[in-house]
Backbone bond lengths (Angstrom), bond angles and torsions (degrees), N, CA, C in turn:
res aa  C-N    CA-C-N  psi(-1)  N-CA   C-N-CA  omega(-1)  CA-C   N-CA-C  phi
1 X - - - 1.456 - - 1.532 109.37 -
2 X 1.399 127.94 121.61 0.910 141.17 176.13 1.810 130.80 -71.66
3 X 1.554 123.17 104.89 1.028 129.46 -145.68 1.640 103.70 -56.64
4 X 1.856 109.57 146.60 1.734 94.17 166.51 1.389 123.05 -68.87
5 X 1.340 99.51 175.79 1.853 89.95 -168.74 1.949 89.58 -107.86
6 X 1.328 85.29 166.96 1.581 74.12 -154.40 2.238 79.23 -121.64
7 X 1.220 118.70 -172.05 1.302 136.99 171.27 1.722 127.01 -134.23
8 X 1.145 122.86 166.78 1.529 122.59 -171.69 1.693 91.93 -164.64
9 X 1.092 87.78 129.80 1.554 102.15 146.27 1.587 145.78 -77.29
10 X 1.319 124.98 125.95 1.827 96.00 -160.53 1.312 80.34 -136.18
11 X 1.387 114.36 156.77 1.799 135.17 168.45 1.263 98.71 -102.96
12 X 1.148 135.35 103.32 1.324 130.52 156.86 1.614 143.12 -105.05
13 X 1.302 111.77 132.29 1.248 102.09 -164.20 1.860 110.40 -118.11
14 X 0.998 110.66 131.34 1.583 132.89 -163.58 1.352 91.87 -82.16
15 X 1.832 103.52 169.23 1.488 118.43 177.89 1.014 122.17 46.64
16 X 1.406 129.00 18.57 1.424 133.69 159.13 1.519 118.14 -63.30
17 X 1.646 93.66 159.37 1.721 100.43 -172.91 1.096 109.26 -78.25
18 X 1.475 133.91 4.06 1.444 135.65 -176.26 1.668 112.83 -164.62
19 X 1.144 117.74 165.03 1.383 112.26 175.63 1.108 102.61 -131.32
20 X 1.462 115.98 128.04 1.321 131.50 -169.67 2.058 110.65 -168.83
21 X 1.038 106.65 150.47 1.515 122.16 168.76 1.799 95.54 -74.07
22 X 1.261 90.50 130.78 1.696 87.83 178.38 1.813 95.93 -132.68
23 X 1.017 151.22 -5.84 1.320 137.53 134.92 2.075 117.53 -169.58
24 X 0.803 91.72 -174.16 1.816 106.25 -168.44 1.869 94.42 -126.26
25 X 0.971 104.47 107.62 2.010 94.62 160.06 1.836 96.02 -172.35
26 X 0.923 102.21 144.85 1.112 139.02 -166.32 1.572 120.89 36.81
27 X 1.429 102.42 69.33 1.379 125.00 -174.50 1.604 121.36 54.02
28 X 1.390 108.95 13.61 1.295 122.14 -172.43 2.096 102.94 -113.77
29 X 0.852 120.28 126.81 1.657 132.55 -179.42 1.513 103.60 -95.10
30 X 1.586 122.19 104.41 1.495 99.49 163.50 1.478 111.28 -130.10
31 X 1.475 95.53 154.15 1.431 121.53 -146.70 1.685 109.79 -129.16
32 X 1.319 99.56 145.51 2.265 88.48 -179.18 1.890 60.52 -132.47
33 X 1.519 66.01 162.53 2.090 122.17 170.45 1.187 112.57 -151.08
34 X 1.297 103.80 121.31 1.750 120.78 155.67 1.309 115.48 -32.38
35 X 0.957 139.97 -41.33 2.124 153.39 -158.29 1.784 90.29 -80.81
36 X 0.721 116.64 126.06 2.073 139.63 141.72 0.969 82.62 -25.55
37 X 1.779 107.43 155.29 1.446 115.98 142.38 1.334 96.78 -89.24
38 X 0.900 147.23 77.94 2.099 158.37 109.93 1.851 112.10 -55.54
39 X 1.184 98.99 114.37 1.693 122.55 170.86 1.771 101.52 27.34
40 X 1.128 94.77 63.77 1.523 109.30 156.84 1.493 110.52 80.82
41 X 1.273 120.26 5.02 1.859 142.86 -156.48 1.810 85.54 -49.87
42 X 1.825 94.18 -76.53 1.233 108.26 -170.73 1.846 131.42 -42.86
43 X 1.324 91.39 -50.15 2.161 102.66 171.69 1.429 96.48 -59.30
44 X 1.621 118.37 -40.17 1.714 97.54 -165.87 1.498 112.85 -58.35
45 X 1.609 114.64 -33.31 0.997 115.94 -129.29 2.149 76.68 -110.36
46 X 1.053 125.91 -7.92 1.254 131.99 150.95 1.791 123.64 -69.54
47 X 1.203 107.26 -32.63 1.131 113.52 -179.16 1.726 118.34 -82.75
48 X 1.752 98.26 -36.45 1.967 91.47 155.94 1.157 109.01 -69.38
49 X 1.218 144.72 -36.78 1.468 125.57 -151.34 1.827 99.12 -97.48
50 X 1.007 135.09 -9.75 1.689 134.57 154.11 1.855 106.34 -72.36
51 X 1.678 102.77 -45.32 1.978 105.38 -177.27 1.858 94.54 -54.94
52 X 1.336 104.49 -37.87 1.538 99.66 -175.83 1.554 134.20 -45.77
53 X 1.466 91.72 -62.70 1.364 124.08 -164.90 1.538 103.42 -73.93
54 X 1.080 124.72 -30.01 1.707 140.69 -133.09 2.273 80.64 -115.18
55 X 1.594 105.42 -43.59 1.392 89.16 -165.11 1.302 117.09 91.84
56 X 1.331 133.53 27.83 1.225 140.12 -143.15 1.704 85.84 -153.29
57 X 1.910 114.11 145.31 1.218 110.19 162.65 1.640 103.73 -87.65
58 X 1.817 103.98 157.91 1.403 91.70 173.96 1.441 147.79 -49.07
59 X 1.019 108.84 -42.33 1.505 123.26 162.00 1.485 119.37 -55.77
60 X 1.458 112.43 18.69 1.799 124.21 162.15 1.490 89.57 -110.69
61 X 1.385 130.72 -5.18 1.562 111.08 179.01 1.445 105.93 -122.74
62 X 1.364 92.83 154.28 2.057 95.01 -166.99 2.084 94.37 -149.17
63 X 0.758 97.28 134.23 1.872 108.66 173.18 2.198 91.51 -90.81
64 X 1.496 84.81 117.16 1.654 93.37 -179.24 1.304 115.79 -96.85
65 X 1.246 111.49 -41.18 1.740 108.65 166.43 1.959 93.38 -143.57
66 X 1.111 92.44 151.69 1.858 105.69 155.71 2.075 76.93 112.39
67 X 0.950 145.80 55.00 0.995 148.30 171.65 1.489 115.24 -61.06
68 X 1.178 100.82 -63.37 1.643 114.40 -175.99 1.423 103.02 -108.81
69 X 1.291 123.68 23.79 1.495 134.53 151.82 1.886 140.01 -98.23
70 X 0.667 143.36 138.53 1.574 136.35 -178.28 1.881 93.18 -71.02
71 X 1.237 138.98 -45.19 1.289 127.31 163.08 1.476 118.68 -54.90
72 X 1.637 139.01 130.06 1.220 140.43 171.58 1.500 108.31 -164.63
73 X 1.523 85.66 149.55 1.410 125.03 164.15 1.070 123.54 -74.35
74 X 1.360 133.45 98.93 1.856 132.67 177.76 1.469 103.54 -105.52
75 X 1.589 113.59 139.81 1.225 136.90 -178.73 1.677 103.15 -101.74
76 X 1.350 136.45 110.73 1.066 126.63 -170.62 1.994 93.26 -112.00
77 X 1.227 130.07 141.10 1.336 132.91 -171.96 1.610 96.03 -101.93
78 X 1.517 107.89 174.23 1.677 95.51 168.73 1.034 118.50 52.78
79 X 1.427 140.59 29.39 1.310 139.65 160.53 1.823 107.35 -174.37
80 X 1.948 89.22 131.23 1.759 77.65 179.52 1.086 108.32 -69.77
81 X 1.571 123.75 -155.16 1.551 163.60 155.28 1.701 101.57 -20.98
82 X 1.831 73.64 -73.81 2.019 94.91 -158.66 1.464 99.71 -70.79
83 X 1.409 118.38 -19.83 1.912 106.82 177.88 1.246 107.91 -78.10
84 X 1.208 111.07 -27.72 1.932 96.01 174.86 1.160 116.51 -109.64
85 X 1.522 114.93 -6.85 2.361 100.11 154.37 1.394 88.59 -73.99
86 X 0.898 137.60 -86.05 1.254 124.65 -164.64 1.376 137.83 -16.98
87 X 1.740 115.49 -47.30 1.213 123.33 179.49 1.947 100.08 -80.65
88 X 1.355 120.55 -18.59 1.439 115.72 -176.63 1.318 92.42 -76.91
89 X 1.766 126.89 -46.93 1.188 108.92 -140.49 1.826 102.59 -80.53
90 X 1.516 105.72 -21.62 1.287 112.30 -175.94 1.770 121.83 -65.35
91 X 1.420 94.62 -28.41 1.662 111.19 172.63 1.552 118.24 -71.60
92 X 1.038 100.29 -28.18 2.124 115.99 176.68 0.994 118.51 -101.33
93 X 1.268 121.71 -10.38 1.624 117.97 -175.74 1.418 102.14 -68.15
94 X 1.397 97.22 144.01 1.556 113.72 163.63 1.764 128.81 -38.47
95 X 1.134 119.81 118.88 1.580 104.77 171.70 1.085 107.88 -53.61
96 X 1.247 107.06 142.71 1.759 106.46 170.86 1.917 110.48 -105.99
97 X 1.188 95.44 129.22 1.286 132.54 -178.44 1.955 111.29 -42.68
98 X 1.386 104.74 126.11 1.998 107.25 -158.61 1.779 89.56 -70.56
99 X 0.948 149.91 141.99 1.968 159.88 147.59 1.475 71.21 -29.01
100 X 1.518 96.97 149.81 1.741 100.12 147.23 1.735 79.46 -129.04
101 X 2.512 78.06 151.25 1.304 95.69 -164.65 1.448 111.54 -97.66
C-alpha cells in the first residue's frame, strides 16, 4: 500500500548567504537558498534541500501553489502528514535544558 502524500507549507527566502532550514513554528517551514528567484533557480534549489531532509527522491517533491511567491505549498509523495510534522518538528525542537543536581 502506497503511503499518502502529505503537504507543508514553507516561507522561503532567496539570495541568501547560505542554504539552510532555519526553523518550523506554526505550521509554516522557513527556508533561504543561495539561487535568485530567476526561472525556477530558487524552487529547484528548494526542492533538493526538502528531497534531502525528507529522504525522498526529488521527483516526490512538487511546489503546488505559491510558485512565483516566497509563500508555498509543497507536495511531498512517499510520506504521510505525521512523518513529516514529525520529522520537522523533531529537527526544531528546542534543546532541552540538563536538571542541575
Amino acid at each position: 500500500m502506497a503511503k499518502a502524500d502529505s503537504t507543508i507549507r514553507v516561507r522561503l527566502t532567496p539570495r541568501s548567504g547560505r542554504t539552510e532550514l532555519q526553523r518550523y513554528e506554526n505550521g509554516v517551514l522557513h527556508a533561504r537558498v543561495t539561487a535568485p528567484p530567476v526561472d525556477g533557480a530558487a524552487n529547484t534549489a528548494l526542492i533538493s534541500l526538502l528531497a534531502n531532509l525528507l529522504g525522498v527522491p526529488k521527483s516526490s517533491v512538487s511546489i503546488v501553489s505559491g510558485a512565483s511567491s516566497r509563500e508555498k505549498k509543497v507536495a511531498i509523495a512517499e510520506r504521510t502528514q505525521n512523518e513529516v510534522e514529525s520529522l520537522l518538528r523533531g529537527r526544531f525542537a528546542a534543546p532541552v535544558a540538563e536538571a542541575e543536581a
